[in-house]
C-alpha positions in Angstrom: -11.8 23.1 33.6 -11.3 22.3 29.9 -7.8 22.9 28.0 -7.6 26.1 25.9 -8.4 25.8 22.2 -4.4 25.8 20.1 -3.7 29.3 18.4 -4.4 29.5 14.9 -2.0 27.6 12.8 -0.6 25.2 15.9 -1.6 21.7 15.8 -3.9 20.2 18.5 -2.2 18.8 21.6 -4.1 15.2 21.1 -3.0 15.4 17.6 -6.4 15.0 16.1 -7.5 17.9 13.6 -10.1 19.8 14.4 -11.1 20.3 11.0 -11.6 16.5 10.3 -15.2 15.5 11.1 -15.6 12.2 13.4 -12.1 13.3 14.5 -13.3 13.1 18.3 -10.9 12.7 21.5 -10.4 9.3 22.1 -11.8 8.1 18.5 -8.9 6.0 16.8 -9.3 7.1 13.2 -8.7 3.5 10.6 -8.0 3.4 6.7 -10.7 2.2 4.8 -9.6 -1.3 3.6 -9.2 -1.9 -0.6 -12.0 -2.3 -2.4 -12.3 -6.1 -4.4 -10.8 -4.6 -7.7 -7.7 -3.2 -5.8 -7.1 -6.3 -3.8 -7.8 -8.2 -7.4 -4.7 -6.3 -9.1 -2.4 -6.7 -6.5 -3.1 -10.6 -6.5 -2.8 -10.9 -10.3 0.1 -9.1 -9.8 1.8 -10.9 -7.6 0.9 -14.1 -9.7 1.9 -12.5 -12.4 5.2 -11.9 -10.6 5.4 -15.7 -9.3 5.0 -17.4 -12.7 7.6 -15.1 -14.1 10.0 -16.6 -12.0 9.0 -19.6 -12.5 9.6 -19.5 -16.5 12.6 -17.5 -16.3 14.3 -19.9 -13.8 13.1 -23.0 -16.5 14.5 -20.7 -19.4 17.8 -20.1 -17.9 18.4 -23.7 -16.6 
C-alpha cells in the first residue's frame, strides 16, 4: 500500500519536491562544487587578505 500523494500546496512528507527532477526517495541531493575560476577568486582573495595584514602590521610597527 503506497502513501497518498500531499494536497496541492503541502510539502511532501520525505521533504523531497516533487517538482525537482532526480529528486527520488532515498536520493541525497549534493551542491555542485565551484568551478576553477570561483575557487581562483576566493584564493586570491584570501591572499590578498593575508598580505594585507602582513604590510599593515610592518606599517604600524
Amino acid at each position: 500500500m503506497s502513501a497518498p500523494e500531499p494536497a496541492a500546496g503541502e510539502p511532501a512528507r520525505d521533504g523531497l519536491d516533487p517538482a525537482v527532477p532526480g529528486a527520488e526517495a532515498g536520493q541525497p541531493r549534493y551542491e555542485p562544487p565551484p568551478s576553477v575560476g570561483k575557487l581562483l577568486i576566493w584564493v586570491l582573495l584570501f591572499v590578498l587578505a593575508a598580505v594585507v595584514v602582513v604590510l599593515g602590521g610592518v606599517y604600524f610597527t
